[in-house]
C-alpha positions in Angstrom: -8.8 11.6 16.1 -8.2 8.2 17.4 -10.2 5.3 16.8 -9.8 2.9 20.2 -13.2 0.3 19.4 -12.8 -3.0 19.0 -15.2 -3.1 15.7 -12.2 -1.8 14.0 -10.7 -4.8 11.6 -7.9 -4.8 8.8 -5.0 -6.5 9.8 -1.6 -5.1 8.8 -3.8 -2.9 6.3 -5.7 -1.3 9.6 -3.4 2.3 9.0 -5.0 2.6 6.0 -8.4 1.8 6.6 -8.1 4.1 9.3 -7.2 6.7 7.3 -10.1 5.8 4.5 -12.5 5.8 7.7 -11.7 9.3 8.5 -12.6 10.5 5.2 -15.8 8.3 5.3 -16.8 9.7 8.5 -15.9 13.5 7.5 -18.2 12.7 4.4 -20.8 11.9 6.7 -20.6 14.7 8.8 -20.4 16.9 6.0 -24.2 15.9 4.5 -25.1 15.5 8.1 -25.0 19.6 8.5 -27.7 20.0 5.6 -29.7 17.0 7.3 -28.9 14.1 5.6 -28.0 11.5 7.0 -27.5 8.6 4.2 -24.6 5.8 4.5 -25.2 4.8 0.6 -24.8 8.8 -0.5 -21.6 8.5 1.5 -20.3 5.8 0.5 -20.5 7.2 -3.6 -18.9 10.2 -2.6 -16.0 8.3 -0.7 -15.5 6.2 -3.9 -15.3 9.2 -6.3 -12.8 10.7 -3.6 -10.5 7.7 -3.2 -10.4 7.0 -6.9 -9.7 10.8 -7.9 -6.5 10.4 -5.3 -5.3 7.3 -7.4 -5.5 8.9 -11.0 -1.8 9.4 -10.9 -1.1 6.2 -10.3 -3.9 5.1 -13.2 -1.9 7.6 -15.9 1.6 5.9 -14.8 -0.1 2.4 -15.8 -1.9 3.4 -18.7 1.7 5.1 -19.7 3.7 2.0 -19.1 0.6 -0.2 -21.0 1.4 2.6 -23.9 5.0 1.8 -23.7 4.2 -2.0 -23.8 2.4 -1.9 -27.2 6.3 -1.2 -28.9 8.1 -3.4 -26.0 6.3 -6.1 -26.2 7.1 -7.7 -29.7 10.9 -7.4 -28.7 10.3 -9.2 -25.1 8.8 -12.3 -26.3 11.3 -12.5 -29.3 14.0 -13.0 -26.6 11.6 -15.0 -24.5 11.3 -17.4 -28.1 15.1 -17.5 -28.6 16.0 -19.1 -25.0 12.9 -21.2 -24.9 13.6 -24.5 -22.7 17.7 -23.2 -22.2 17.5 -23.5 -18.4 21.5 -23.4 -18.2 23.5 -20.4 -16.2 24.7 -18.8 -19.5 21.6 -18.8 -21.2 20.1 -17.5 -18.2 22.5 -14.8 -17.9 22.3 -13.5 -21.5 18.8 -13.5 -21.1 18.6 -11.4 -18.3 20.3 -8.8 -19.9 19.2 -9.0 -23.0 15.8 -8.3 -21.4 17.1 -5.6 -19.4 18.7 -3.8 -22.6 15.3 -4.4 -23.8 13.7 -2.3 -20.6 16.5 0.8 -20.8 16.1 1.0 -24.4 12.4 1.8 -23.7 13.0 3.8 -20.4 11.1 1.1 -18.4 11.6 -1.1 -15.7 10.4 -4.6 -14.8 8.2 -3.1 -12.0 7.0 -0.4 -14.0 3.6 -2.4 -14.8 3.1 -4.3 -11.3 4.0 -1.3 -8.3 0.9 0.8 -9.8 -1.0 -2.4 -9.2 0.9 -3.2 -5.8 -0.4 0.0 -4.3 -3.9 -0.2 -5.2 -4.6 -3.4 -4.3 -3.6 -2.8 -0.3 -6.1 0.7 -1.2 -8.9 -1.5 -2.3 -9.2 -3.9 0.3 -8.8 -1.3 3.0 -11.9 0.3 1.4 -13.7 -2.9 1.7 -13.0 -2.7 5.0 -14.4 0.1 5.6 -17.4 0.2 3.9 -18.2 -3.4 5.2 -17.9 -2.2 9.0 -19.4 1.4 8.8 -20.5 1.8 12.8 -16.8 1.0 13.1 -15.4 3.9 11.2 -18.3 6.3 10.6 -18.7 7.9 15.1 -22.3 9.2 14.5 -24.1 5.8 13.0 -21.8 3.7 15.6 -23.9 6.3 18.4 -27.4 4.4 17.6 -26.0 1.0 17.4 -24.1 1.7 20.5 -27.4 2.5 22.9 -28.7 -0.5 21.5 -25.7 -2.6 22.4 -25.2 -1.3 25.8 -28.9 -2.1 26.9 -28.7 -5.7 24.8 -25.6 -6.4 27.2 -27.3 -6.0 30.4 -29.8 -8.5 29.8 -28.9 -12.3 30.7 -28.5 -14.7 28.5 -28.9 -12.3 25.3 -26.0 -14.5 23.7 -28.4 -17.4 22.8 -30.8 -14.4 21.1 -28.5 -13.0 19.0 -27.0 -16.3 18.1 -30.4 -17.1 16.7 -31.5 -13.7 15.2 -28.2 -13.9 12.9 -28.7 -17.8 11.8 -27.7 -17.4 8.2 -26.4 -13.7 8.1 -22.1 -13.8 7.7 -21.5 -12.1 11.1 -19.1 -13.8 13.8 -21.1 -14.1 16.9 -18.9 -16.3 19.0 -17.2 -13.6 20.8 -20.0 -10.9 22.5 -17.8 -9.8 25.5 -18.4 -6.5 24.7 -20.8 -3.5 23.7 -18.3 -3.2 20.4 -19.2 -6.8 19.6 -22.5 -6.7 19.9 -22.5 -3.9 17.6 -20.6 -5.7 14.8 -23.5 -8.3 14.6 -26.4 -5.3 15.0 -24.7 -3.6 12.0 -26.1 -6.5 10.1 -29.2 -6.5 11.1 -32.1 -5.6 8.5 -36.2 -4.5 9.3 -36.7 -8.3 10.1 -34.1 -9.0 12.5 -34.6 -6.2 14.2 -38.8 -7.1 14.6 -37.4 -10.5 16.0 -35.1 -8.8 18.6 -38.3 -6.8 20.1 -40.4 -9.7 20.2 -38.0 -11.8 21.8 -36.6 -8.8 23.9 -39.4 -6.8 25.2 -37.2 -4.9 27.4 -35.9 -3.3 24.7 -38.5 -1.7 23.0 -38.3 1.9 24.1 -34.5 1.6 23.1 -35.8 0.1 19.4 -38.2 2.9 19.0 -35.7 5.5 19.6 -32.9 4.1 17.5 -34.1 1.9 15.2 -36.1 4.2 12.8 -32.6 6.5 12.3 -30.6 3.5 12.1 -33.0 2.0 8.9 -32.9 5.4 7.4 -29.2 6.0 7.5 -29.2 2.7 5.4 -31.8 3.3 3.2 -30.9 3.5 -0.7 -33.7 3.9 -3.0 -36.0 1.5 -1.0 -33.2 -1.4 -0.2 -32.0 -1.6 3.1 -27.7 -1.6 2.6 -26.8 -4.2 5.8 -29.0 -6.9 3.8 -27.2 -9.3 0.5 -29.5 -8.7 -2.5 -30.6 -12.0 -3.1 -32.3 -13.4 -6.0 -35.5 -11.3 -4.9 -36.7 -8.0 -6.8 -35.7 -5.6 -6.6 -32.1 -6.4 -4.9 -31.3 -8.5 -8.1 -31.1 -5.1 -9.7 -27.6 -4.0 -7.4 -25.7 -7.6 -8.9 -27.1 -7.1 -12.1 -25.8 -3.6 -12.4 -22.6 -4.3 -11.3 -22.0 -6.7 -13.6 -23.1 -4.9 -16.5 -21.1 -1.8 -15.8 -17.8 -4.4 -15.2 -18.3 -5.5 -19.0 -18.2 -1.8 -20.1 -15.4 -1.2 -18.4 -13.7 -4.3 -19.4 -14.7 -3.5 -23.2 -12.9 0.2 -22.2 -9.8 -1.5 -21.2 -9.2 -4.0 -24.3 -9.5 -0.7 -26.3 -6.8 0.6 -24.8 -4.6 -2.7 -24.7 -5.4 -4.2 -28.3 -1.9 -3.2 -29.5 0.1 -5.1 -26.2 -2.5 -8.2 -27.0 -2.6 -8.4 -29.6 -0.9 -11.6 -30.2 -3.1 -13.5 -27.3 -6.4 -11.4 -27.4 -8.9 -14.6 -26.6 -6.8 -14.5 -23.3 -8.3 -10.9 -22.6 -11.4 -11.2 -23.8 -12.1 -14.1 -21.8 -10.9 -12.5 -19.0 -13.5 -9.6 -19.6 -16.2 -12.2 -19.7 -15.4 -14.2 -16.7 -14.6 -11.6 -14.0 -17.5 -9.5 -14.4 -19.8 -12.6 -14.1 -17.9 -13.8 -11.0 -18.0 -10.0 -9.5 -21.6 -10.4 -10.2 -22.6 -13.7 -7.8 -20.3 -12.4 -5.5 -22.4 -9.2 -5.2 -25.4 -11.4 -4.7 -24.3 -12.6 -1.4 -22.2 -9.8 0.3 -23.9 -6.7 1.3 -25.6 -4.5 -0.9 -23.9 -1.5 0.3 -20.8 -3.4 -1.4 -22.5 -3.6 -4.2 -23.1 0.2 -4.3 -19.4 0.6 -3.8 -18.8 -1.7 -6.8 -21.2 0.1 -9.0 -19.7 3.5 -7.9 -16.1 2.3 -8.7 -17.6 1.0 -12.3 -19.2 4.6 -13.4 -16.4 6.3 -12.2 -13.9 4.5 -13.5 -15.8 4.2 -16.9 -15.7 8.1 -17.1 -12.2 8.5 -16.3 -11.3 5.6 -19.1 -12.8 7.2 -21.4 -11.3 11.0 -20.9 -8.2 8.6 -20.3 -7.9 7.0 -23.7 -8.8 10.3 -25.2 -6.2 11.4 -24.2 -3.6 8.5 -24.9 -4.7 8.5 -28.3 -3.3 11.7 -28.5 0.2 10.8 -26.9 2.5 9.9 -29.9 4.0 6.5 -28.7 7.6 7.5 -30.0 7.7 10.9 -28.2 6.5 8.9 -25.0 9.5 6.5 -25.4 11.5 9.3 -26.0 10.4 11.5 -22.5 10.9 7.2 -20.4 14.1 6.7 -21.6 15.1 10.7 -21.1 13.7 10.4 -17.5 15.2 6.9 -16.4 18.5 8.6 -17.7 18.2 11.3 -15.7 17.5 8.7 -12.4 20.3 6.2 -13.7 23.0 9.4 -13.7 21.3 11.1 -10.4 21.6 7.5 -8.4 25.1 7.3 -9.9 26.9 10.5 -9.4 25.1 10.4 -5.3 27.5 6.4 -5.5 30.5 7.8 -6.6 30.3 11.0 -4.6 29.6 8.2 -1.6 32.4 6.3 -2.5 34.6 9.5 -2.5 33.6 10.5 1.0 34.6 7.4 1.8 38.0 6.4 0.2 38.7 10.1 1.5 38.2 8.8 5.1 39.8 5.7 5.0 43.2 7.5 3.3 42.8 10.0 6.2 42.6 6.9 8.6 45.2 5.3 7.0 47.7 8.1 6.4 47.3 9.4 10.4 49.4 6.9 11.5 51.6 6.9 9.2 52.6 10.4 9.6 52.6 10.0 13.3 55.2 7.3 12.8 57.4 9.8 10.4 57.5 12.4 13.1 58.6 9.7 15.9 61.4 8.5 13.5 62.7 11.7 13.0 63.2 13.0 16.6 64.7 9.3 17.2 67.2 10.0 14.3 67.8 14.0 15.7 68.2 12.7 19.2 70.3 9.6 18.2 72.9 12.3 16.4 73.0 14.6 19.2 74.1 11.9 21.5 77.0 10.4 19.5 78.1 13.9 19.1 78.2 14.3 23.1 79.2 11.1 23.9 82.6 12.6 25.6 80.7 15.9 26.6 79.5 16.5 30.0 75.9 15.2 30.9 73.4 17.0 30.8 69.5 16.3 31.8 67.6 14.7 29.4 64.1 16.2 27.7 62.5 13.6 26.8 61.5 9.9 27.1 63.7 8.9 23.7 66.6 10.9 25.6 66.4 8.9 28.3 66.1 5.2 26.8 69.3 6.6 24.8 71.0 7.3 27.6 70.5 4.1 29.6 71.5 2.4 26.6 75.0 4.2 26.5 75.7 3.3 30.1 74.4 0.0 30.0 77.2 -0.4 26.9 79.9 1.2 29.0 79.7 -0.5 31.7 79.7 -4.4 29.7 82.9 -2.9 27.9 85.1 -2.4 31.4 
């Protein structure tokens, strides 16, 4: 399936949002077979989908954070012993002190960062999605659409909208176009849409007939998804949560990490107080289906820690070091047997390149030494028809020589 509308947003990370949107809107057709039709339900399933795909890459990272707890001490010993030696040498000996320090372990510099590198472009392709669902999602993009395409045959419905969405975040300089117009209806809560009828009368057979489904497709326990929760109750409740389950979770992850840091744990522990507080305002003003997304992410995430450091307390640190440094041998001799086996081929082809020529020119010599011998040995014979080109030159030569001695 190929998404062509316009509502469509991501940048370079459109592929994957794309890709996340399918699954969105196969989740939704899925509950839409049994009758329900519920973005929020959706949305909690998608989470617990996406995040199950990235456990492998969660168990490489919580691997590498085991790893770290015995790395860690050595790493900042050599980080104290070339403190402020900025010179070439120092430098130097540095780097590969701290790279003895990495194959000793089995680990590499990137170890700890490409886990996070791929998640991140992940996450904010889910945002994407979930922030745009008429984009992504073909059957709630249907009721928006009839709406749109009446909306656009009215004159002058620019100036409407512009005023309906006076304080919602929705860009509503550009409305060229049915798809559009549908990214600033898909923001649109029970009170816009009352506006839009009263100021549009036109529209109100189109309203009756769409926007009913469109209010319970976004329906979660009484809160209407499109709308930011506010300070009002009970939308309070959706920040609130989130934040809550973000300190859990933060408390799950300095259990797991105490031993790596150790030596700086008021860094941490700050960290676990600030981010959940700033996840928590930021929930207040972006849409609560967001926040249901953040809230999903927390529970599941807080199960999986948990099973997660069960099991890592299991893993016998030494035995884990043992299997990194067996398997980045295994790499290091693979990725060095395929260079020397390349620079084989290749010193094989240039001595075949090389050694052409050379034989060529052997061969050419002797039949210029053969044919110089058989015509000193006939000089005084009779002539006879040369064979080849050599013959020939020879026997010019021979005249050319007679001839200057009479």
């Amino acid at each position: 399936m190929v998404f062509t509308f316009l509502t469509k947003r991501g940048g370079i990370l459109a592929p994957i949002a794309s890709l996340l949107g399918l699954i969105m809107n196969g989740i939704y057709e899925f509950f839409h077979l049994f009758g329900i039709q519920n973005i929020a339900l959706s949305i909690i399933i998608f989470t617990f989908i996406t995040k199950s795909l990235m456990i492998p890459l969660t168990m490489k990272q919580q691997r590498f954070t085991k790893v770290s707890s015995r790395m860690n001490p050595e790493l900042q010993k050599i980080q104290a012993k070339y403190k402020g030696k900025k010179d070439e040498e120092s430098l130097r000996k540095q780097q590969a002190e701290t790279q003895a320090v990495y194959q000793k372990y089995g680990a590499s510099p990137t170890s700890g960062c490409l886990p996070l590198l791929i998640t991140l472009p992940i996450m904010f392709a889910l945002y994407a999605v979930i922030n745009n669902i008429p984009a992504y999602v073909t059957q709630v993009k249907a009721l928006y659409e009839a709406i749109a395409i009446e909306i656009a045959s009215i004159p002058g419905f620019e100036s409407v909208l512009v005023e309906l969405t006076e304080g919602l975040r929705v860009n509503v300089t550009e409305l060229s176009n049915t798809n559009q117009i549908i990214d600033v209806l898909a923001k649109f809560g029970v009170e816009q849409w009352s506006a839009l009828e009263t100021q549009l009368p036109q529209l109100a057979d189109i309203l009756n007939q769409n926007v009913p489904n469109i209010i319970k497709v976004n329906n979660f326990l009484g809160l209407n998804i499109t709308n930011a929760p506010g300070w009002g109750f009970p939308n309070i409740l959706i920040p609130l949560l989130a934040m809550s389950l973000q300190f859990v979770q933060g408390k799950q992850m300095a259990a797991l990490n105490k031993d790596s840091n150790k030596d700086n744990p008021s860094a941490l522990n700050s960290m676990n107080v600030v981010m959940p507080i700033m996840s928590g305002f930021f929930c207040i003003t972006l849409p609560i289906g967001v926040g249901i997304y953040w809230i999903a992410t927390s529970v599941f995430t807080i199960i999986q820690q948990f099973f997660i450091n069960r099991y890592m307390d299991k893993i016998d640190v030494d035995e884990l070091i043992e299997k990194s440094v067996e398997k980045n041998s295994k790499k290091l001799s693979k990725t060095t047997t395929s260079s020397t086996m390349s620079l084989q081929e290749l010193a094989k082809k240039q001595t075949k390149s090389i050694n052409s020529p050379v034989v060529e020119k052997e061969r050419d010599s002797e039949n210029n030494n053969n044919t110089n011998n058989m015509n000193t040995s006939n000089d005084k014979s009779e002539p006879r028809n040369p064979n080849s080109i050599s013959e020939i030159a020879n026997l010019l030569k021979n005249r050319n020589s007679e001839k200057g001695d009479k």
